[in-house]
Each structure stands twice: as structure tokens, then as C-alpha cells.
C-alpha positions in Angstrom: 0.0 0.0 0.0 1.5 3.6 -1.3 1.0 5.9 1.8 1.9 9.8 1.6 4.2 10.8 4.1 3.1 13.9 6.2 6.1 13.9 9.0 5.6 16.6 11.0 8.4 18.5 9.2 6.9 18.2 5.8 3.7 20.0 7.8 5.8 22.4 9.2 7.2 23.6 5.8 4.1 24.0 4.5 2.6 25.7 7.3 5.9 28.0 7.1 5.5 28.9 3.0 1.7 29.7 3.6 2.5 32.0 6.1 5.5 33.5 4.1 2.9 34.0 1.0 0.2 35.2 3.3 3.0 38.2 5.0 4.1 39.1 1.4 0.7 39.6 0.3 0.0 41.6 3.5 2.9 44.0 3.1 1.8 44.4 -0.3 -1.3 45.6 0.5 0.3 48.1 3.0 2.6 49.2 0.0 -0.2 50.3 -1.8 -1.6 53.0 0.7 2.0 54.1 1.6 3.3 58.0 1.1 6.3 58.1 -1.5 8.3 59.2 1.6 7.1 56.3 3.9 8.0 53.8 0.8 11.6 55.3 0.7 12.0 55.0 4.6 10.5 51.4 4.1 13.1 49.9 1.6 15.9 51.7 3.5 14.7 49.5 6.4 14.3 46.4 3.8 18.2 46.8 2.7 19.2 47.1 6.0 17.5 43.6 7.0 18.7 42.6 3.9 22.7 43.2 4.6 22.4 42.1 8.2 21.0 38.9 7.3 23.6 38.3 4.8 25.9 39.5 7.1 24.8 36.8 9.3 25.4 34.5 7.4 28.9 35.7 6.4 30.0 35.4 9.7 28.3 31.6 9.6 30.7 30.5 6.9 33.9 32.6 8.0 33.4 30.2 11.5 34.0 26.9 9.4 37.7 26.5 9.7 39.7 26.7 7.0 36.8 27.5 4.8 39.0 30.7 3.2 41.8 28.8 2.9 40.3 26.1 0.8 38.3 29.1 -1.0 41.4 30.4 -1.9 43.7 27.7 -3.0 40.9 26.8 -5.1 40.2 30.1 -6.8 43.7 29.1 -7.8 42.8 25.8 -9.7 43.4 26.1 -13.9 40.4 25.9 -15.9 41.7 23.5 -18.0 41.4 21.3 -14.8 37.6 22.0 -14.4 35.3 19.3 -15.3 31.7 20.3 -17.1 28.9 18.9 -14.8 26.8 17.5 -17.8 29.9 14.8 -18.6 30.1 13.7 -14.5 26.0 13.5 -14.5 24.0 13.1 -17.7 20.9 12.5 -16.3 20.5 15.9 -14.8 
């Protein structure tokens, strides 16, 4: 017997994506009845949110040790030594 599987994770994704949809479509329905000046204040705030969040993350992937190293020393690989994805998997 084929049963769906609704783990409680796959419930809480979903749950999650609705309420992501149902936030953007309630900030854009405040965008709409927002002054030109409130809009600009508004995005400021947005890029702000925006850079600490990646700067969050930044900091995440700086802790891995020797992440920059490895980063670097790879940067530093020929092309010629590269390897085209469609010849290691052809059935992607």
C-alpha cells in the first residue's frame, strides 16, 4: 500500500511557506496605501534587513575553519582542470 508521508516537518514547511505567502501579500497591501516618503524610509529599512542577514550569514561561513583557505587555494585551480557537470552527470 503507497501511503503519503506527512512527517511533521513536511507539515511544518508547509505551514511556514503559507504564512511567508500570506506576509508578502500583506505587506503588499500596505505598499499600496503608503506616502512616496514612507516607501523610501520602508526599503531603507528592507536593505538594512537585507545586509544584516547576509551578514549573518557571512560570519556563519567565516566560522567553518579553514573555509578561506580552501576558498582560496581553489580560486587558484586552472580551468583546464575544471570538469563540465553535464559529462560527471547526464541524467540531470
Amino acid at each position: 500500500m503507497d501511503t503519503a508521508d506527512n512527517s511533521p516537518t513536511d507539515d511544518t514547511e508547509s505551514a511556514v511557506l503559507i504564512s511567508v505567502a500570506e506576509l508578502q501579500h500583506q505587506l503588499n497591501e500596505s505598499l499600496k496605501q503608503l506616502s512616496p516618503e514612507r516607501l523610501r524610509v520602508l526599503a531603507d529599512f528592507a536593505a538594512y534587513l537585507t545586509n544584516a542577514e547576509s551578514e549573518a550569514a557571512t560570519q556563519e561561513l567565516m566560522a567553518i575553519p579553514g573555509l578561506l583557505e580552501r576558498v582560496k587555494q581553489n580560486r587558484g585551480t586552472p580551468k583546464s582542470q575544471y570538469t563540465s557537470w553535464r559529462s560527471l552527470r547526464s541524467d540531470v
